[in-house]
PDB file with one MODEL, atoms N, CA, C and O in Angstrom:
MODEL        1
ATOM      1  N   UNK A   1     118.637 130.045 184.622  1.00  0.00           N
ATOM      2  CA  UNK A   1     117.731 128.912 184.667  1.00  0.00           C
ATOM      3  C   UNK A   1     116.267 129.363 184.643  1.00  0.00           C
ATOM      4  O   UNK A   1     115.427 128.736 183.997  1.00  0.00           O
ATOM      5  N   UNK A   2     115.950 130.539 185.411  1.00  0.00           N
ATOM      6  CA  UNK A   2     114.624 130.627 185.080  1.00  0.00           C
ATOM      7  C   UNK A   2     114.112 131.160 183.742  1.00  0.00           C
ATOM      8  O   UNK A   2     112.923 131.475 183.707  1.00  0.00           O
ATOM      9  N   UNK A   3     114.855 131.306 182.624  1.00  0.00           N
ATOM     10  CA  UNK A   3     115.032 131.793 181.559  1.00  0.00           C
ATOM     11  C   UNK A   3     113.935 130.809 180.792  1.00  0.00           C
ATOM     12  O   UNK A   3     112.830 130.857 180.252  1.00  0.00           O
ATOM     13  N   UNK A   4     114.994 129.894 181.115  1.00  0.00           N
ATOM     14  CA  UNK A   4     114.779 128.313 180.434  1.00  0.00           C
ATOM     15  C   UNK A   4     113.296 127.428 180.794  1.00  0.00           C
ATOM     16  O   UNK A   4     112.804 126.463 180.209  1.00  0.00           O
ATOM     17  N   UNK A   5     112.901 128.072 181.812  1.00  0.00           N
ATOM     18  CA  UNK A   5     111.647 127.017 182.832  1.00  0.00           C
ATOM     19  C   UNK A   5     110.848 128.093 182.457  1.00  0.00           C
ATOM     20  O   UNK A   5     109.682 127.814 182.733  1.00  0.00           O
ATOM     21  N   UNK A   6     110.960 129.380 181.869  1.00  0.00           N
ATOM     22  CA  UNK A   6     109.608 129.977 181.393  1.00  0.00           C
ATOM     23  C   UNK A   6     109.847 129.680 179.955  1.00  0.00           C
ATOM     24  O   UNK A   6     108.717 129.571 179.478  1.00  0.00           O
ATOM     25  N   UNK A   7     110.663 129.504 179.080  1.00  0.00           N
ATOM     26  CA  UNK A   7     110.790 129.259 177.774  1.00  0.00           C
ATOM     27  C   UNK A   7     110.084 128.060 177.626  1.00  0.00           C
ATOM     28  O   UNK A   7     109.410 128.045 176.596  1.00  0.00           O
ATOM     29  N   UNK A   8     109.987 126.656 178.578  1.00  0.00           N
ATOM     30  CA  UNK A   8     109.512 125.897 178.310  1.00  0.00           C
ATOM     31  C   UNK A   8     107.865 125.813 179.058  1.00  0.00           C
ATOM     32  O   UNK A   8     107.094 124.865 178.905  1.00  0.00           O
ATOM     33  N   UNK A   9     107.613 126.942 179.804  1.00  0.00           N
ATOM     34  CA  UNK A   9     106.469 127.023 180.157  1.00  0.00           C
ATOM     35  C   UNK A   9     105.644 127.413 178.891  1.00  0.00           C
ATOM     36  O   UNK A   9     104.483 127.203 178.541  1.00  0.00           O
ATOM     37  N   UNK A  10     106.493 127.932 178.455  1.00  0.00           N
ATOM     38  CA  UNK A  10     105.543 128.893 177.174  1.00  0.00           C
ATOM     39  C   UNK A  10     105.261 128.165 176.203  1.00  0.00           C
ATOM     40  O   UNK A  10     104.241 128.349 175.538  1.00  0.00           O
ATOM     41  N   UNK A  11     106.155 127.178 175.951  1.00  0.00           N
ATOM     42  CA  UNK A  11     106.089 126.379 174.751  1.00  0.00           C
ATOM     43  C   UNK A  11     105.229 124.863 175.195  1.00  0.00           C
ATOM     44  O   UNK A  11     105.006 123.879 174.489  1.00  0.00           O
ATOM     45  N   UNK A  12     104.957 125.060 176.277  1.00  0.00           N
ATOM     46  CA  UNK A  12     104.024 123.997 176.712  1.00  0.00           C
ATOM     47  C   UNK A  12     102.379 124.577 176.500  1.00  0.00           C
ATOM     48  O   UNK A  12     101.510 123.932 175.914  1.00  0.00           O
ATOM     49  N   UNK A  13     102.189 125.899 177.101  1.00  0.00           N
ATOM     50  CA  UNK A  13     101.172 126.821 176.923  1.00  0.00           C
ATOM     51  C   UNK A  13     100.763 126.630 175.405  1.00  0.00           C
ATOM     52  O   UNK A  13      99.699 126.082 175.117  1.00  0.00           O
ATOM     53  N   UNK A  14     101.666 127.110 174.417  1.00  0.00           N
ATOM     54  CA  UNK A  14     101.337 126.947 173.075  1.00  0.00           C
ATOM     55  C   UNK A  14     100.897 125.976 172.423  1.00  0.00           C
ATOM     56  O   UNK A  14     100.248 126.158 171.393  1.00  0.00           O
ATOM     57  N   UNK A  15     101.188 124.663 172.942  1.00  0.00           N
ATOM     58  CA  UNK A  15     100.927 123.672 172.188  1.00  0.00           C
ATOM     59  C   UNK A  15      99.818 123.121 173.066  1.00  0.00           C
ATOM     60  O   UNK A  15      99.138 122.213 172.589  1.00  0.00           O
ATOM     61  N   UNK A  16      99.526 123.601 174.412  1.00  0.00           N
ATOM     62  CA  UNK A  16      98.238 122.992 174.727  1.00  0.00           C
ATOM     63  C   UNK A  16      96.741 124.171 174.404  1.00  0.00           C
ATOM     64  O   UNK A  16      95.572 124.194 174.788  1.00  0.00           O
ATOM     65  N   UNK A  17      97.623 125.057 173.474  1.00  0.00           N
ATOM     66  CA  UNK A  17      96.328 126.012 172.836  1.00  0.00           C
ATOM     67  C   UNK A  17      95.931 125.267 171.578  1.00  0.00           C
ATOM     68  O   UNK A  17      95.017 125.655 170.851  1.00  0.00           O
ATOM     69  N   UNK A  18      96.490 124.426 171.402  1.00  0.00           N
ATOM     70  CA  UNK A  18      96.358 123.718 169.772  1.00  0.00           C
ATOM     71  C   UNK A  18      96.577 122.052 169.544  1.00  0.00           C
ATOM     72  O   UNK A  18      96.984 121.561 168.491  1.00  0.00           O
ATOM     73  N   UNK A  19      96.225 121.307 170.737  1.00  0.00           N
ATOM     74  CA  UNK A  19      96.890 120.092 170.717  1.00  0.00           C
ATOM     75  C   UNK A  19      96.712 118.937 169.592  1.00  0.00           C
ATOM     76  O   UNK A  19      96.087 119.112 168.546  1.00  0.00           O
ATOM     77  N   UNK A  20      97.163 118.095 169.851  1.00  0.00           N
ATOM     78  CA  UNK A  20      97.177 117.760 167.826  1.00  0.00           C
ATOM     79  C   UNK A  20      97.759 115.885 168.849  1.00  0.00           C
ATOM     80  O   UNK A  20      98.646 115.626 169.663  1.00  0.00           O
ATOM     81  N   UNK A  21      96.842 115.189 168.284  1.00  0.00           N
ATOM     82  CA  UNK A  21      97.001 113.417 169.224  1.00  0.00           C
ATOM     83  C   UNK A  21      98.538 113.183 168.636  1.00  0.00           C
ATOM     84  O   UNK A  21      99.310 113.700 167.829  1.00  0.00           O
ATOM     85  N   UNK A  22      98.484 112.133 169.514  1.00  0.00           N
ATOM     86  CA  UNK A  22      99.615 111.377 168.921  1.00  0.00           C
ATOM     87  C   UNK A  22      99.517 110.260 168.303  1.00  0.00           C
ATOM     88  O   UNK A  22      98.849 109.298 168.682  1.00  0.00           O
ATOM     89  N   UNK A  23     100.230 110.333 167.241  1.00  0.00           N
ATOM     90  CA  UNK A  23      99.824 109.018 166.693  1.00  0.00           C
ATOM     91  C   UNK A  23     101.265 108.350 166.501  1.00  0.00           C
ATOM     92  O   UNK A  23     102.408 108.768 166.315  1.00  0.00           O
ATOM     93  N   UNK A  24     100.458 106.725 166.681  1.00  0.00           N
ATOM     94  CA  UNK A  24     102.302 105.589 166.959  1.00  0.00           C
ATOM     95  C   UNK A  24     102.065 105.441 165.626  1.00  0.00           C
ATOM     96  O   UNK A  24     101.024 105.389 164.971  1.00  0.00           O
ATOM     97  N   UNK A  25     103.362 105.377 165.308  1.00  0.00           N
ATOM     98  CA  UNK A  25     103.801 104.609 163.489  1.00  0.00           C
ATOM     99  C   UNK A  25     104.450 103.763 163.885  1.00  0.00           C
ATOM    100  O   UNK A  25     104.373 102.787 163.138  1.00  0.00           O
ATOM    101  N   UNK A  26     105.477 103.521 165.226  1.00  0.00           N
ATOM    102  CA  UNK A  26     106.255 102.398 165.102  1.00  0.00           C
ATOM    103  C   UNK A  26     105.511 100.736 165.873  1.00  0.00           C
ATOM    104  O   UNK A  26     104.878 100.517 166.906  1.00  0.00           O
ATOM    105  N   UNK A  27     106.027  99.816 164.687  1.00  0.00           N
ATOM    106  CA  UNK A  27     105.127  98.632 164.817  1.00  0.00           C
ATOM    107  C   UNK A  27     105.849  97.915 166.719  1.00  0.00           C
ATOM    108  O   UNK A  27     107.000  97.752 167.124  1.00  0.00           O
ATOM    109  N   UNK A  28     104.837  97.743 167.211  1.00  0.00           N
ATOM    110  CA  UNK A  28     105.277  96.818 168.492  1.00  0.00           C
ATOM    111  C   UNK A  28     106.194  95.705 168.248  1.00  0.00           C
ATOM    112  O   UNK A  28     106.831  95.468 169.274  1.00  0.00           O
ATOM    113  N   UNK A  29     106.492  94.955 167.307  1.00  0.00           N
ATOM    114  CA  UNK A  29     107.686  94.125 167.335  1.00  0.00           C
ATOM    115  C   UNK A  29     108.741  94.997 167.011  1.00  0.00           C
ATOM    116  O   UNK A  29     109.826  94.443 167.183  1.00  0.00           O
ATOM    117  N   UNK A  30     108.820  96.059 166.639  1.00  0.00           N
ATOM    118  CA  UNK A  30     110.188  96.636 166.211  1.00  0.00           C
ATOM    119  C   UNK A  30     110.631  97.452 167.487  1.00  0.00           C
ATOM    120  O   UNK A  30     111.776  97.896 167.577  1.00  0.00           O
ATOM    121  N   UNK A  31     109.656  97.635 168.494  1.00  0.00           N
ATOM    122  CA  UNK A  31     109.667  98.534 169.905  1.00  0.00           C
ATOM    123  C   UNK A  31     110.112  97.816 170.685  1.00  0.00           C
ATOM    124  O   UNK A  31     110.868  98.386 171.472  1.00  0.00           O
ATOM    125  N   UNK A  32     109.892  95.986 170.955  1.00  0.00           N
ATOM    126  CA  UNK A  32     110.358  95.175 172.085  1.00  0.00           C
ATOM    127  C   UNK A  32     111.748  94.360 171.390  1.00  0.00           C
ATOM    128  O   UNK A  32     112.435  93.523 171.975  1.00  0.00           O
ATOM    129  N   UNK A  33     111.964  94.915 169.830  1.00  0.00           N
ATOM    130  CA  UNK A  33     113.033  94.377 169.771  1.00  0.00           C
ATOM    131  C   UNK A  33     114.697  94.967 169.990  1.00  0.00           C
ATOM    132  O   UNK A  33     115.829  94.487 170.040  1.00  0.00           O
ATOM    133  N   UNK A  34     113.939  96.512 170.094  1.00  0.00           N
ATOM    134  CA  UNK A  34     114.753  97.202 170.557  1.00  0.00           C
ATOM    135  C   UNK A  34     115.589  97.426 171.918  1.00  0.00           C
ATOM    136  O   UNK A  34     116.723  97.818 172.194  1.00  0.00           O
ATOM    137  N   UNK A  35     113.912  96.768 172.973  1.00  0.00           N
ATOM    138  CA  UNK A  35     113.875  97.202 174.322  1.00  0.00           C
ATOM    139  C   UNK A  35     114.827  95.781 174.721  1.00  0.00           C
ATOM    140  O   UNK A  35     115.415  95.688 175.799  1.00  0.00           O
ATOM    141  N   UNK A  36     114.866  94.523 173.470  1.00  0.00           N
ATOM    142  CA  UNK A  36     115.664  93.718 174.220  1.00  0.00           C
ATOM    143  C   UNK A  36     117.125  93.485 174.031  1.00  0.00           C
ATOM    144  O   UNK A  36     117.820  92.689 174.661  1.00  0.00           O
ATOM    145  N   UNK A  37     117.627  94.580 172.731  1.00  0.00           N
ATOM    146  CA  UNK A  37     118.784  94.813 172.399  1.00  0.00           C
ATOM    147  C   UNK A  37     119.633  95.485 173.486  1.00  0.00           C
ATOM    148  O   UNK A  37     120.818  95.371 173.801  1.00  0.00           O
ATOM    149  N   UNK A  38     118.201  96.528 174.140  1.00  0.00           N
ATOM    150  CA  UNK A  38     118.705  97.715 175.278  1.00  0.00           C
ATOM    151  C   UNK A  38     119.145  96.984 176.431  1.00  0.00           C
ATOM    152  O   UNK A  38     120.167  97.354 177.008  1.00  0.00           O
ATOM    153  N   UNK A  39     118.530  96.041 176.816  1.00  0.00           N
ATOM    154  CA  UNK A  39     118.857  95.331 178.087  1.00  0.00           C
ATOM    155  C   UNK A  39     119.899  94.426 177.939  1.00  0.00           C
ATOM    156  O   UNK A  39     120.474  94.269 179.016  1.00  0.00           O
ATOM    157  N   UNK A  40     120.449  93.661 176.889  1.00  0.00           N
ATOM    158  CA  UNK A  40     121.389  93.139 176.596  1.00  0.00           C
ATOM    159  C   UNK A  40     122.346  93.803 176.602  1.00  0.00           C
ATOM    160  O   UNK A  40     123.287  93.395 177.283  1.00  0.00           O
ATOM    161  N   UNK A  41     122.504  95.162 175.809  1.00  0.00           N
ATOM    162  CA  UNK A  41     123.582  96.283 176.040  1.00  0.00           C
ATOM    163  C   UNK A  41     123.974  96.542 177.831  1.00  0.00           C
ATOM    164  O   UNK A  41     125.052  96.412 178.411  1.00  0.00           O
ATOM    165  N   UNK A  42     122.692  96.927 178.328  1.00  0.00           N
ATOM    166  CA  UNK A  42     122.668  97.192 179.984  1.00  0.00           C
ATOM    167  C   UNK A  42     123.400  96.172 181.009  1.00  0.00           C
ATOM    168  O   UNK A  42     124.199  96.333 181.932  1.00  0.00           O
ATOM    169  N   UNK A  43     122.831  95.172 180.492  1.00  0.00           N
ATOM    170  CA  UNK A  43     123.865  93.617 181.107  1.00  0.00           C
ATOM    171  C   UNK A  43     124.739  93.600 181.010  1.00  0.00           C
ATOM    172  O   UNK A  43     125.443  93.092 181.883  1.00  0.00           O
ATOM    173  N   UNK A  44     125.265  94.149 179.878  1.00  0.00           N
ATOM    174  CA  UNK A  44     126.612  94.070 179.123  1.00  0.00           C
ATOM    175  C   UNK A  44     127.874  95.070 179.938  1.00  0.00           C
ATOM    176  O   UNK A  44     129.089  94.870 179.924  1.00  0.00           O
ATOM    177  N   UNK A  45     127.144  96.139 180.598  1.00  0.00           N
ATOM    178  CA  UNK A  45     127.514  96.822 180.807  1.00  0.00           C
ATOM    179  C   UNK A  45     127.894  96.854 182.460  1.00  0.00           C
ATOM    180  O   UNK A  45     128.836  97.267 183.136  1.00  0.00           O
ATOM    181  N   UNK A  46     126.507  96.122 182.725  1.00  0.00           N
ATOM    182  CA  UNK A  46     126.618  95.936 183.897  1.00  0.00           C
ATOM    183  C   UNK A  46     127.667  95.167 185.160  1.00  0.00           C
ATOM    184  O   UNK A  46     127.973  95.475 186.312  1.00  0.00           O
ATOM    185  N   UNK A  47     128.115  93.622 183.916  1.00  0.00           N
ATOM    186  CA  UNK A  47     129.072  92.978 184.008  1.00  0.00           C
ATOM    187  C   UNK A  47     130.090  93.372 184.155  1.00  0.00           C
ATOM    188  O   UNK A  47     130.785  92.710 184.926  1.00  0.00           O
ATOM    189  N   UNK A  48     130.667  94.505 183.586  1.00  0.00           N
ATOM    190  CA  UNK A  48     131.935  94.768 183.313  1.00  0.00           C
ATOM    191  C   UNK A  48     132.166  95.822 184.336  1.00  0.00           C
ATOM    192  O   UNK A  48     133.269  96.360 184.429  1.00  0.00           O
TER     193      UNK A  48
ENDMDL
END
């Protein structure tokens, strides 16, 4: 495990030597139509 928690130390290190924004492509109606498919699934699930 500590293999893994410096592998990702490092790869955090690297990319905050070079950081690069984020940019959203996905449109907000296609994000809450998802989030209400998700909760319908969750209900769904929940019920049973």
């Amino acid at each position: 495990m500590p293999e893994l928690i410096e592998k990702i130390e490092d790869y955090i290190q690297i990319n905050n030597d070079n950081p690069k924004p984020f940019i959203w492509t996905a449109p907000a109606d296609s994000i809450l139509e998802k989030v209400a498919r998700g909760r319908v699934a969750l209900q769904t699930v929940k019920e049973n």
